[in-house]
Backbone bond lengths (Angstrom), bond angles and torsions (degrees), N, CA, C in turn:
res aa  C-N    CA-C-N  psi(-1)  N-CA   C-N-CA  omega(-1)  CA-C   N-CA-C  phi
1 X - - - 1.456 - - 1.526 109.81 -
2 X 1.033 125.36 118.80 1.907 141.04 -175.29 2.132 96.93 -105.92
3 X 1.701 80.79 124.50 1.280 106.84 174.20 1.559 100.75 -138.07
4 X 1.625 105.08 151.84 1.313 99.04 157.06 1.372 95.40 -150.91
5 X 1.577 82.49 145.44 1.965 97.73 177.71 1.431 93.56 -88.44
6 X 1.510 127.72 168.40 1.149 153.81 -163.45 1.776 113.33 -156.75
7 X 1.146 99.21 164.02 1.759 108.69 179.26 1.140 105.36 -160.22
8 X 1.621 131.54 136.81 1.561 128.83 159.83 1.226 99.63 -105.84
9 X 1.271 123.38 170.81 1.657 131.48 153.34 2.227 85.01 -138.22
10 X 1.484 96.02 142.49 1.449 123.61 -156.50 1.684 99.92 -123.23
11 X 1.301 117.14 -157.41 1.487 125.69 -155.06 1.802 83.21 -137.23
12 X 1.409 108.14 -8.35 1.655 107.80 -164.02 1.486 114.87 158.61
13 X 1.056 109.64 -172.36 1.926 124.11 -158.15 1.446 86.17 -86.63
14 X 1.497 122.76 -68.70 1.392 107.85 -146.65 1.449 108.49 -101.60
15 X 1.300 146.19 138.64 1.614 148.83 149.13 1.445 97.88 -47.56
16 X 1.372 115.20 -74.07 1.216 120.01 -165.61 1.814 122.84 -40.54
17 X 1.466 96.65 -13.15 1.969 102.84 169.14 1.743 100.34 -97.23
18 X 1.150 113.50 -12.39 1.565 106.55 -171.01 1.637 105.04 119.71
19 X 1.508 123.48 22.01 1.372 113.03 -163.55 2.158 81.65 -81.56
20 X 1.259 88.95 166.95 2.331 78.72 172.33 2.113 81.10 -147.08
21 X 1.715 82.77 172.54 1.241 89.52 -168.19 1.949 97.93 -90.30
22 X 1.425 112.37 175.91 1.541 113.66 -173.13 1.693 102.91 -151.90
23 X 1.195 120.21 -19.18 1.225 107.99 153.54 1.685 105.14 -163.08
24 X 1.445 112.38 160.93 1.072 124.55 -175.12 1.817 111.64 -137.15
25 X 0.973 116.64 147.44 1.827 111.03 -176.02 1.639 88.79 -159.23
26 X 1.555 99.25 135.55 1.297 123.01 170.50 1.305 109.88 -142.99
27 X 1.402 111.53 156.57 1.476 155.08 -127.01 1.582 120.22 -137.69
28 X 1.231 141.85 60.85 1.532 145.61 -162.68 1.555 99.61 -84.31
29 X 1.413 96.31 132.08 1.461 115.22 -147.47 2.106 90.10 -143.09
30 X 1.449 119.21 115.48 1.036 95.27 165.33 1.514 94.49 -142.49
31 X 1.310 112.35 140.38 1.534 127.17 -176.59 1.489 99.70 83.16
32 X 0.998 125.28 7.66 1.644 127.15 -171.89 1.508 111.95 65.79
33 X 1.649 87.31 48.18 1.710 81.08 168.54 1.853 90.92 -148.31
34 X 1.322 117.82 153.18 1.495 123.02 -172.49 1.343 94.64 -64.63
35 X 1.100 113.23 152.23 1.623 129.49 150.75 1.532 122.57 -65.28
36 X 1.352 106.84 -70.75 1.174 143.46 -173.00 1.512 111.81 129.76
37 X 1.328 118.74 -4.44 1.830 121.59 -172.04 1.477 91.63 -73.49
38 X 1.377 136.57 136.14 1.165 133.66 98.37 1.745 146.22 -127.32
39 X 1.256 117.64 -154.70 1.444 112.43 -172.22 1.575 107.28 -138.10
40 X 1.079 126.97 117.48 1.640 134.16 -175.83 1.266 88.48 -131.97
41 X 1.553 103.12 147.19 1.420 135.78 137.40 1.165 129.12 -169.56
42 X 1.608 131.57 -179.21 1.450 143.63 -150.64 1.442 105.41 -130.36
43 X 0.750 114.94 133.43 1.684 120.54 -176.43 1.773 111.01 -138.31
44 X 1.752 91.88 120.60 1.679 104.42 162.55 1.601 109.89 -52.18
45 X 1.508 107.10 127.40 1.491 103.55 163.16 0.971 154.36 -82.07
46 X 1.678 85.68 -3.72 1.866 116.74 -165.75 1.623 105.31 45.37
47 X 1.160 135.60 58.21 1.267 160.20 172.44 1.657 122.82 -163.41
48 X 1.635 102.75 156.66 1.363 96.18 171.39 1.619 133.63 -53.66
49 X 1.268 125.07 -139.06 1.494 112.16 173.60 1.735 87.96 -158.75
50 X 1.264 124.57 108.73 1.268 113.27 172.61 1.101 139.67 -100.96
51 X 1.409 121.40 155.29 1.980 113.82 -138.07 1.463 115.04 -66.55
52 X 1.589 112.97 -6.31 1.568 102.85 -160.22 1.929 94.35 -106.24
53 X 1.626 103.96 -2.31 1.375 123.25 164.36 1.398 107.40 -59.77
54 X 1.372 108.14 -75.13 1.538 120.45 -151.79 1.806 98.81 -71.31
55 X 1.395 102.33 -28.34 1.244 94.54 -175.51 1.971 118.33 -61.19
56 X 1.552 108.36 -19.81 1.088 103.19 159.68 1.326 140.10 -100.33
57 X 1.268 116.18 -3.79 1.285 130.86 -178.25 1.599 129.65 -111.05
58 X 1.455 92.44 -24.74 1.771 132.44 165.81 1.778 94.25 60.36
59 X 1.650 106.31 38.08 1.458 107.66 162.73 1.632 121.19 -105.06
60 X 1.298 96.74 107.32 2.163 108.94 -174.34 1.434 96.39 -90.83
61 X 1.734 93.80 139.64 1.543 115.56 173.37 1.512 105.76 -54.59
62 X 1.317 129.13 -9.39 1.612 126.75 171.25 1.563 121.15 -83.45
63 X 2.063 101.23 -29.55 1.419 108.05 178.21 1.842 96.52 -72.33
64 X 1.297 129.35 -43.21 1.573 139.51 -151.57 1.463 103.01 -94.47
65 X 1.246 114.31 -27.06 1.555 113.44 178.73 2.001 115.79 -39.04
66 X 1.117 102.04 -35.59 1.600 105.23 -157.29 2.005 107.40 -111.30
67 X 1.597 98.43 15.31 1.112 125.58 175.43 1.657 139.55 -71.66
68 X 1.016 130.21 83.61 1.588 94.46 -179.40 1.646 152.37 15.59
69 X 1.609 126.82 107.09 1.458 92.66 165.62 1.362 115.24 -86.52
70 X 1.492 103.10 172.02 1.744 109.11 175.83 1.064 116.72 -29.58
71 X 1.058 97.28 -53.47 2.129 120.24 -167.89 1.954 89.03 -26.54
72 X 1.276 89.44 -61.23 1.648 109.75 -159.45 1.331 119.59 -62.63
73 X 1.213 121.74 -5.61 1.759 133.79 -179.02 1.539 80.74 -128.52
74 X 1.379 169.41 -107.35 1.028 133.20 -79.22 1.075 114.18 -81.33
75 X 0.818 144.14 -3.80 1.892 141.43 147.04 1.279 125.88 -26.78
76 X 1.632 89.47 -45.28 1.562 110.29 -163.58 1.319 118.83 -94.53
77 X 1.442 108.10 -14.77 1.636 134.42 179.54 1.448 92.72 -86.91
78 X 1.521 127.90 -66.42 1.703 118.85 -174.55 1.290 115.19 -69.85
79 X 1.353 114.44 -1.93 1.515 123.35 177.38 1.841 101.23 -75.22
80 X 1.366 99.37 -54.92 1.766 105.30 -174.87 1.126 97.04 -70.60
81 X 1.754 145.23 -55.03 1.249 123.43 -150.01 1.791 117.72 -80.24
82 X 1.621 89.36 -16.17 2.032 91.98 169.94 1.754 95.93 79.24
83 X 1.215 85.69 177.32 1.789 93.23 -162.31 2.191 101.16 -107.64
84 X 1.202 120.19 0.98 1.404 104.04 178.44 1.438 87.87 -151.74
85 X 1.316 151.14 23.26 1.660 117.42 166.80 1.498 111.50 -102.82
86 X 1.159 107.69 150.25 1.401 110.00 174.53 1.255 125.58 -37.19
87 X 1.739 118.71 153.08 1.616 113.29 -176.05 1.474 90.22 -139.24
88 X 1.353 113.11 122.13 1.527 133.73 -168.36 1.353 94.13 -101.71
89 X 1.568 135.89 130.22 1.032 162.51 127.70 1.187 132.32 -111.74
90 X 1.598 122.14 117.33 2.122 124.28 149.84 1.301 115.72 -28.01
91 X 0.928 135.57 91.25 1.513 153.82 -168.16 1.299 114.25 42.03
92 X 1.558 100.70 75.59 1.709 121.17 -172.37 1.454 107.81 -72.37
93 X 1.282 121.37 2.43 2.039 112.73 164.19 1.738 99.14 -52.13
94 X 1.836 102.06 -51.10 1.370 93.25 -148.79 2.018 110.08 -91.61
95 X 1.373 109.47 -5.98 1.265 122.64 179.49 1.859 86.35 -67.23
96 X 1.540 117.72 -82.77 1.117 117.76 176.04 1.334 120.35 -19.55
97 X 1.325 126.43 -56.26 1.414 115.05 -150.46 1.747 114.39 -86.77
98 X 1.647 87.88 -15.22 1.886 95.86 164.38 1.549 112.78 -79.15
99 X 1.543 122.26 -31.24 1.484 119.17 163.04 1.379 117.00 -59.69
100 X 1.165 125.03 -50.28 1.372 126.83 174.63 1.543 123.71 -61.78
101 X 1.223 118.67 -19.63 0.696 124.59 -178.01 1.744 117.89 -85.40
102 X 1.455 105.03 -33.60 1.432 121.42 -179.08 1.735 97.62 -87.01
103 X 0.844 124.32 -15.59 1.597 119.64 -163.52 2.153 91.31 -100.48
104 X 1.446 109.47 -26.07 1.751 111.07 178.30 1.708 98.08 -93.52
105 X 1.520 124.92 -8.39 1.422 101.97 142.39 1.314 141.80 -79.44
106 X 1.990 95.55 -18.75 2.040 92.57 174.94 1.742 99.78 -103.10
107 X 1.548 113.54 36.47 1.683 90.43 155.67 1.279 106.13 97.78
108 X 1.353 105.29 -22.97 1.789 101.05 -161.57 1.417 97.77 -113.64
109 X 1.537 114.32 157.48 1.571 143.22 -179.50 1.486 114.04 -51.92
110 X 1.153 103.40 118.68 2.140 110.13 172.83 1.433 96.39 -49.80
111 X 1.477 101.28 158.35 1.307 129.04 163.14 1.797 95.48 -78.73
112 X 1.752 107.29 134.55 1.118 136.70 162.34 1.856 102.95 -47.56
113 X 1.568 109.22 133.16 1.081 111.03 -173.66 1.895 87.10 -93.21
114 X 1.191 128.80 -8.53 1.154 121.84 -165.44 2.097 101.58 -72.98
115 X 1.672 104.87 -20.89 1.122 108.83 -159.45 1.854 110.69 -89.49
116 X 1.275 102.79 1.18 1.667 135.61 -164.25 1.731 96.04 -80.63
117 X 1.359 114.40 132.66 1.485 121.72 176.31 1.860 92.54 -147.56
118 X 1.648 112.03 113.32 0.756 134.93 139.15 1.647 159.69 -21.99
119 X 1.519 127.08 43.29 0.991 117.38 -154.24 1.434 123.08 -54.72
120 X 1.509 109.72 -33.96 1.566 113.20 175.00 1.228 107.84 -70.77
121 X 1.277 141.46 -21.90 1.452 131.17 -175.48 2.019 104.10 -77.01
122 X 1.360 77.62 -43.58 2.195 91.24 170.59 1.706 97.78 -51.46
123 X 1.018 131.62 -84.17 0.949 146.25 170.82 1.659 119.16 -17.86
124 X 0.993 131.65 -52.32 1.581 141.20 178.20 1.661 94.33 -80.77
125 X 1.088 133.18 -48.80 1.321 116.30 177.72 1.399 118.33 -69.97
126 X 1.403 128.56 -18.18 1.619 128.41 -163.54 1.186 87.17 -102.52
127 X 1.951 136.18 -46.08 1.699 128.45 -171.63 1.664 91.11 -120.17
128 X 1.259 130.78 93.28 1.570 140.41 151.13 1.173 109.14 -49.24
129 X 1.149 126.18 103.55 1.236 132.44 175.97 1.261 145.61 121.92
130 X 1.642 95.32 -33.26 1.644 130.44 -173.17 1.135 112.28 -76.98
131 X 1.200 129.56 156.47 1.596 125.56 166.61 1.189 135.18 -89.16
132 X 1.600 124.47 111.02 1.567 137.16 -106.57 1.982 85.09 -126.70
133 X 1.241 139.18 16.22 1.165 149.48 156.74 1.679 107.17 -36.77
134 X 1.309 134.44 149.33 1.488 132.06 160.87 1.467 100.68 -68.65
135 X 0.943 116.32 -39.51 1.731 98.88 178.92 1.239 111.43 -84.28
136 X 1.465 144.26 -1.23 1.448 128.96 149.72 1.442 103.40 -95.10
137 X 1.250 131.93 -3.24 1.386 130.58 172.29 1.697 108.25 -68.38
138 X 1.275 118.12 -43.95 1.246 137.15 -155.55 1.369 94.48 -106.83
139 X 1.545 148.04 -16.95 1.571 146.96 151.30 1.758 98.86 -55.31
140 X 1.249 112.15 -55.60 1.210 130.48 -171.02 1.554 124.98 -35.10
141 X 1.393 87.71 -59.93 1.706 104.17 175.88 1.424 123.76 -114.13
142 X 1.327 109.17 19.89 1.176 130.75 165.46 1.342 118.81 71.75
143 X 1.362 132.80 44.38 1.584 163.89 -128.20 1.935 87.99 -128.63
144 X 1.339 105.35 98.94 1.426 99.30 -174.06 1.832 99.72 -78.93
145 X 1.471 128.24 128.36 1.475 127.48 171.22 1.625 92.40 -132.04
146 X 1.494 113.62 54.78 1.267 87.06 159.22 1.870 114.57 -95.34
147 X 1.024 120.98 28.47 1.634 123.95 169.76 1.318 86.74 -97.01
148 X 1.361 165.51 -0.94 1.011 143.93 -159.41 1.819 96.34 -116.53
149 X 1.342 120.56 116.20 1.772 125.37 -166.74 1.463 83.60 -145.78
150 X 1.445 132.25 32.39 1.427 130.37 147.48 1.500 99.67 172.01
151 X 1.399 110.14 138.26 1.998 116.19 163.77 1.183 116.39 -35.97
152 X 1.215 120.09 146.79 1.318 113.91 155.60 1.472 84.50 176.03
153 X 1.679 90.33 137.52 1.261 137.85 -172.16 1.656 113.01 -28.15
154 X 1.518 107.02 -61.65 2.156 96.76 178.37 1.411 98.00 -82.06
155 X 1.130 131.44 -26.96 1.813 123.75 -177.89 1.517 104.12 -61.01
156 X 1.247 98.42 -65.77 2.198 86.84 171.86 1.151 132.52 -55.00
157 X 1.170 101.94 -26.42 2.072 111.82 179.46 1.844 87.92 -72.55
158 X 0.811 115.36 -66.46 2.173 112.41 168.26 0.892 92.74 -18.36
159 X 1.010 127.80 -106.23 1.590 143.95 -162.48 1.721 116.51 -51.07
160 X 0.781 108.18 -26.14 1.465 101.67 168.06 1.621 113.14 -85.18
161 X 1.393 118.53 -31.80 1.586 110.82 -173.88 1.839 92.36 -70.22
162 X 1.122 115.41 -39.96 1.837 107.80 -178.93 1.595 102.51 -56.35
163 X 1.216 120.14 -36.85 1.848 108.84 -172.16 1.619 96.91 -93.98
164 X 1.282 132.16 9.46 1.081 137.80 178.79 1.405 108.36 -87.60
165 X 1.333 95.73 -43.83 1.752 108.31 -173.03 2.010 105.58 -85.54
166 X 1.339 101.30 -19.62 1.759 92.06 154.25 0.973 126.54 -84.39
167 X 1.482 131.71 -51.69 1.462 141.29 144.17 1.254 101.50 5.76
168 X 1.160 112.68 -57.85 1.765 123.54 -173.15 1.393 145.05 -87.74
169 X 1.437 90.51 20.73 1.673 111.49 -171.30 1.837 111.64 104.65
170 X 1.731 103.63 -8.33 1.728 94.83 -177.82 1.514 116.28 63.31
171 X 1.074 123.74 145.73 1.313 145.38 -166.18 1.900 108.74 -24.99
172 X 1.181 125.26 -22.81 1.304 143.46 170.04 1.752 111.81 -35.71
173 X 1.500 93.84 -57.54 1.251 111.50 174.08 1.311 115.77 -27.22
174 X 1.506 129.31 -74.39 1.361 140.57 132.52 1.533 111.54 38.69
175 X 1.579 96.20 -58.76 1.815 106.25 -174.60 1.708 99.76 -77.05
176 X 1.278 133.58 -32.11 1.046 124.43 -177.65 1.667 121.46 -73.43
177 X 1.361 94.31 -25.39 1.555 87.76 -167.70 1.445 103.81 -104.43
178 X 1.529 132.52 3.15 1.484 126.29 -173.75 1.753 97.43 -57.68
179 X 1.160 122.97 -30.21 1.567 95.43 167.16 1.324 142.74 -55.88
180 X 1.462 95.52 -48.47 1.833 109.02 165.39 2.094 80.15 -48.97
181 X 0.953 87.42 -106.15 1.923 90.53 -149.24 1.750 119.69 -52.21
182 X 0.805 114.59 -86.12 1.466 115.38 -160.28 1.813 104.88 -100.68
183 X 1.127 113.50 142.01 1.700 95.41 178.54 1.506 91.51 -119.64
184 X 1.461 99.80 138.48 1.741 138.06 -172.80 1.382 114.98 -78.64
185 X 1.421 141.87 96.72 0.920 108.89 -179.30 1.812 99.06 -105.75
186 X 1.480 112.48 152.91 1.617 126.63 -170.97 1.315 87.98 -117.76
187 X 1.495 94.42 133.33 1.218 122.18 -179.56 1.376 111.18 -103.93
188 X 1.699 120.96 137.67 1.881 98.62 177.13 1.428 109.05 -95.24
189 X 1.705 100.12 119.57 1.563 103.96 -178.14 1.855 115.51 -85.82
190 X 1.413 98.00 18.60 1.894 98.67 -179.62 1.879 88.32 -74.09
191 X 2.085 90.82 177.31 1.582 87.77 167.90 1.213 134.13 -55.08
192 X 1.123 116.03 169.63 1.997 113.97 158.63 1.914 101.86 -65.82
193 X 1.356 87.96 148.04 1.443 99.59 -162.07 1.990 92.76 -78.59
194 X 1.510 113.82 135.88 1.448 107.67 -179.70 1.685 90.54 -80.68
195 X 2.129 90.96 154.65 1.575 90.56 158.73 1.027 122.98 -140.14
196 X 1.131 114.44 148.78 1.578 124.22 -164.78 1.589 113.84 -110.77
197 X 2.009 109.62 152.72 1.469 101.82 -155.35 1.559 99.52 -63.45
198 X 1.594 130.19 165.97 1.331 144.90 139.94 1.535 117.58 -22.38
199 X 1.294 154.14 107.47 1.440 137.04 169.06 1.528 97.68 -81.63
200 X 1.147 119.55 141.99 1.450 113.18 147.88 1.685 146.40 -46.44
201 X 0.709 127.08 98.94 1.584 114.43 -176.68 1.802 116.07 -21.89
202 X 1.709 88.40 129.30 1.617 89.33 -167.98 1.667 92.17 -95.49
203 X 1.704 108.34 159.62 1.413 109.91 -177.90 1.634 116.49 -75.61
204 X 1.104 128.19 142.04 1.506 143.28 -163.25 1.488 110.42 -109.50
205 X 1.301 130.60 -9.29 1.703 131.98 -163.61 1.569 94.49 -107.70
206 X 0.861 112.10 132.40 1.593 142.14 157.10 1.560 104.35 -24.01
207 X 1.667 143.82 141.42 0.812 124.54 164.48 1.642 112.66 -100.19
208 X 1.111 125.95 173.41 1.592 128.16 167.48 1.679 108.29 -36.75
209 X 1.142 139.03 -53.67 1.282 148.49 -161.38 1.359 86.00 -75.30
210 X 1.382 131.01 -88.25 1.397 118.53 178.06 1.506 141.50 -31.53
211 X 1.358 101.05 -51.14 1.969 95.00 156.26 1.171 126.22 -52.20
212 X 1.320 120.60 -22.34 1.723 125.32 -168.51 1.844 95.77 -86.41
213 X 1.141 97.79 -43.11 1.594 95.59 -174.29 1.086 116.12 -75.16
214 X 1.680 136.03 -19.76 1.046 149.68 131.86 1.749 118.34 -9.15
215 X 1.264 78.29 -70.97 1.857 104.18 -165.43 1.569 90.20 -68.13
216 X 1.398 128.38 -34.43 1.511 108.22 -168.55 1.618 89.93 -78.80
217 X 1.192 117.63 -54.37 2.149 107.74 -171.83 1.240 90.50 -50.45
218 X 1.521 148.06 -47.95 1.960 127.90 -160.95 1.665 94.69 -52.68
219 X 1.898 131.44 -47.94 1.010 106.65 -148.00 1.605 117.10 -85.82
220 X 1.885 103.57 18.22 1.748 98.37 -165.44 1.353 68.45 -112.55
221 X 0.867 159.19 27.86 1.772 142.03 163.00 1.891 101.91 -95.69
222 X 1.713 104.13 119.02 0.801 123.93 -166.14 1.897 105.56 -87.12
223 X 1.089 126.64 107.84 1.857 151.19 154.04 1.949 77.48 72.85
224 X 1.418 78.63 91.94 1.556 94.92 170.53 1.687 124.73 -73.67
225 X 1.279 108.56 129.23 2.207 95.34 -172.07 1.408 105.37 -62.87
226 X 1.363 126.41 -22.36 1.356 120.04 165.95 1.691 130.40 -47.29
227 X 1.517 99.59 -34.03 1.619 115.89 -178.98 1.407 103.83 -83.51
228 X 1.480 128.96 -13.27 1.101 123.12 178.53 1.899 122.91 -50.27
């Protein structure tokens, strides 16, 4: 089974004001385990870069200026993500709706929301209540990001396919799917079992001497429940 998580970092919240996307990094994931395949890149926005942006992503219209536009990778982006496997995103409404949005400026067809898997929605249903952030996701299950001292797009898709793969039952999983992939064989590492000779079957029937002595104790038993 082929999944890939994904991440954008943007210019802002909404497309629909003019926010555009500036980088994207994905993550190929099959059986819920990494490959090692993925696909990153950075994209000029032909827009400014605004400060409460860069301040999280620490991407300047001077680093992106000399960058690719979308136009120019999306080939290569619908080329990696394939036409039916799942696409895992941390609150994939809004990852999606900046892809879709850049992909209905070059002409070409949105990604199916049917193909969209949710980590924050996973997340609010498995911890009600808790605070469902990748960085309390990744405190949580013990997901070390201390290299991470700002977002960015393939570093979170990392870190999210590891809370992806707890999300999902955690490394356990593993036992379910060794059929799809590799089959395990377990060996029993206790001792060799000792063995000992066969006895013969010992005899079980009453002998003559014993029934008789029997029959004499039945007749001192006084108003037997049998005679009842």
């Amino acid at each position: 089974m082929r999944e890939i998580i994904f991440d954008t970092e943007t210019t802002g919240l909404d497309p629909k004001s003019g926010d555009r996307l500036v980088e994207i990094g994905c993550i190929e994931m099959v059986n819920r385990v990494t490959t090692g395949h993925t696909f990153h890149a950075y994209f000029n926005p032909d827009r400014d870069m605004p400060a409460a942006a860069e301040a999280v992503h620490g991407l300047s219209i001077t680093f992106l200026s000399d960058k690719p536009r979308f136009h120019e990778k999306a080939a290569d982006f619908l080329e990696f993500i394939g036409d039916e496997c799942k696409l895992v995103a941390h609150n994939a409404g809004f990852d999606f709706g900046f892809v879709n949005s850049e992909l209905e400026i070059c002409g070409l067809p949105p990604l199916s929301r049917e193909r969209m898997i949710d980590t924050v929605a996973m997340a609010r249903m498995r911890h009600p209540g808790a605070k469902n952030s990748l960085d309390a996701l990744c405190t949580r299950y013990g997901i070390d990001r201390s290299h991470r001292t700002r977002h960015g797009a393939l570093l979170d898709a990392e870190l999210l396919a590891q809370v992806y793969v707890e999300l999902t039952g955690g490394r356990q999983i593993g036992l379910s799917l060794a059929a799809e992939t590799n089959v395990i064989e377990i060996t029993n590492l206790a001792r060799p079992r000792q063995t000992h000779p066969i006895r013969p079957a010992r005899p079980h029937t009453a002998s003559e001497e014993e029934l008789a002595a029997h029959a004499v104790f039945l007749e001192t038993v006084k108003s037997p429940i049998w005679n009842d």
